[in-house]
PLY file of the C-alpha trace (Angstrom):
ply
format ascii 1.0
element vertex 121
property float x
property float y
property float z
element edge 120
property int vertex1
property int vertex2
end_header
75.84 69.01 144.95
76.55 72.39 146.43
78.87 72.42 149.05
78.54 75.12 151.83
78.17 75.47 155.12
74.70 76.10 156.98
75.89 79.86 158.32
77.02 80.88 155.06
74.34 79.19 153.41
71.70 81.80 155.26
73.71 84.39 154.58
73.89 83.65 151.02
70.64 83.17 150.69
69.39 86.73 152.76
72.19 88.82 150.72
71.78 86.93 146.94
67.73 87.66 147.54
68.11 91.40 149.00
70.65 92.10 146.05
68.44 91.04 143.63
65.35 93.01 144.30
67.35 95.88 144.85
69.22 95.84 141.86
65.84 95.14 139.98
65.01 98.13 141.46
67.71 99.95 140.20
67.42 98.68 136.92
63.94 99.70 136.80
65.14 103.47 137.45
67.54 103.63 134.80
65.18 102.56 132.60
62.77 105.69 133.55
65.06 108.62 133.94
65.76 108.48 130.40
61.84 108.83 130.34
62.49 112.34 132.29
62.70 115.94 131.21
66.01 117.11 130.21
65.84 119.64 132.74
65.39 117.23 135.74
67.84 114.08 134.07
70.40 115.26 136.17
69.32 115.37 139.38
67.57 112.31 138.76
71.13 110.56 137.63
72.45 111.99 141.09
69.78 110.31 143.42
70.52 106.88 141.00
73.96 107.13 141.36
73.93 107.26 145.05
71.03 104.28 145.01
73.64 102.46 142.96
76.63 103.51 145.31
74.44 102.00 148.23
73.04 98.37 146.49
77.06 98.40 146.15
77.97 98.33 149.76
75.59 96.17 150.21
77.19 93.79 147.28
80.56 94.28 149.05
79.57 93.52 152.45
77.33 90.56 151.06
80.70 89.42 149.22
83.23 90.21 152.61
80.69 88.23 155.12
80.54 84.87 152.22
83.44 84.74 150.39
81.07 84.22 147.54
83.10 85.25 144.29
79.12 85.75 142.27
79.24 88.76 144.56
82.02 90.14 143.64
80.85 89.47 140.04
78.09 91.46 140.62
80.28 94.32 142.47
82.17 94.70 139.08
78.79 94.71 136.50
77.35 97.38 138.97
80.54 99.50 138.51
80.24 99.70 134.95
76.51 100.25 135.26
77.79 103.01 137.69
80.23 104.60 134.86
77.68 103.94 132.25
74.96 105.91 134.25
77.89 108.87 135.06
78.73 109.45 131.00
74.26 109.28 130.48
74.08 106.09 129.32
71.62 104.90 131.53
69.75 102.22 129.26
73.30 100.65 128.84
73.70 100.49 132.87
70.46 98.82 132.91
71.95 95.94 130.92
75.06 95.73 133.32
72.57 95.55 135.98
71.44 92.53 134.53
74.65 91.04 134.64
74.41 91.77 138.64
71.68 90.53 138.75
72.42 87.39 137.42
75.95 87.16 139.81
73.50 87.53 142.50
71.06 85.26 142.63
73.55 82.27 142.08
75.05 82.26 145.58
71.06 82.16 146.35
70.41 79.54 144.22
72.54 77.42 145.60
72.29 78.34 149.09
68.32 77.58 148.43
69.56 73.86 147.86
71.62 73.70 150.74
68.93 75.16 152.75
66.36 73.10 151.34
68.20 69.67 151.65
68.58 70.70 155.75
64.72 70.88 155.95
65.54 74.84 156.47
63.21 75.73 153.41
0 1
1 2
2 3
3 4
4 5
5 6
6 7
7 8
8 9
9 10
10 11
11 12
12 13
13 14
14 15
15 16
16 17
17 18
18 19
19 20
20 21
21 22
22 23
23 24
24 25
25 26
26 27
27 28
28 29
29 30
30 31
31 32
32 33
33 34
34 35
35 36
36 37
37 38
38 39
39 40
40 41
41 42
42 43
43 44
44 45
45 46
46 47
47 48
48 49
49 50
50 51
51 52
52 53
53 54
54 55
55 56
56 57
57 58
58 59
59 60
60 61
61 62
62 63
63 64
64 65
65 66
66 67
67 68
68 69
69 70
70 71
71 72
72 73
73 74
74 75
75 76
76 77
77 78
78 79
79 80
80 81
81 82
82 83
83 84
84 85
85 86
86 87
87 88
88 89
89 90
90 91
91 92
92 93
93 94
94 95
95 96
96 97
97 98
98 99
99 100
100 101
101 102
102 103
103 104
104 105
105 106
106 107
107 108
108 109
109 110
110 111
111 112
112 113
113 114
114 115
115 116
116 117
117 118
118 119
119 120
């Protein structure tokens, strides 16, 4: 049995889920700039890597407002996806992403159960 209160609980659950599709998102991008020209590679790593800078505010105010440590799991995967994706390694980020990805949905997961054992879901 999870415990956790109901406040963090929602919050949990709205920053675990947002995470998550962004970071799919992300993953899905590294996976296609190494689909790009070589002339247009680096620009494209320079929008990523300020997509990836942003999911990872979001990560660290997700982990600041729960004290969920999965968060700060995912903070740390993201930052090596982030170094990964600076030396143009971008497939390689994309499996670091999955790591975050992973970190992230767990604080969902199990503020889904809380949630769903107050009737809330």
């Amino acid at each position: 049995m999870v415990s956790m209160d109901l406040k963090t609980a929602v919050r949990s659950f709205q920053f675990g889920e947002k995470a998550k599709s962004e970071l799919i998102v992300v993953s899905q991008l590294c996976l296609a700039i190494s689909g790009f020209p070589e002339q247009e590679r680096a620009g494209g790593r320079r929008m990523l890597l300020m997509v990836m800078e942003s999911v990872r505010t979001e990560l660290q105010f997700a982990f600041k407002s729960t004290g969920q440590s999965e968060f700060s799991k995912a903070i740390n995967a993201l930052n090596e996806a982030i170094s990964l994706t600076e030396s143009n390694q971008p497939e390689q980020a994309s499996l670091r992403i999955a790591a975050a990805i992973s970190a992230s949905t767990t604080p969902a997961q199990e503020a889904w159960q809380v949630l769903s054992e107050h009737g809330l879901l």
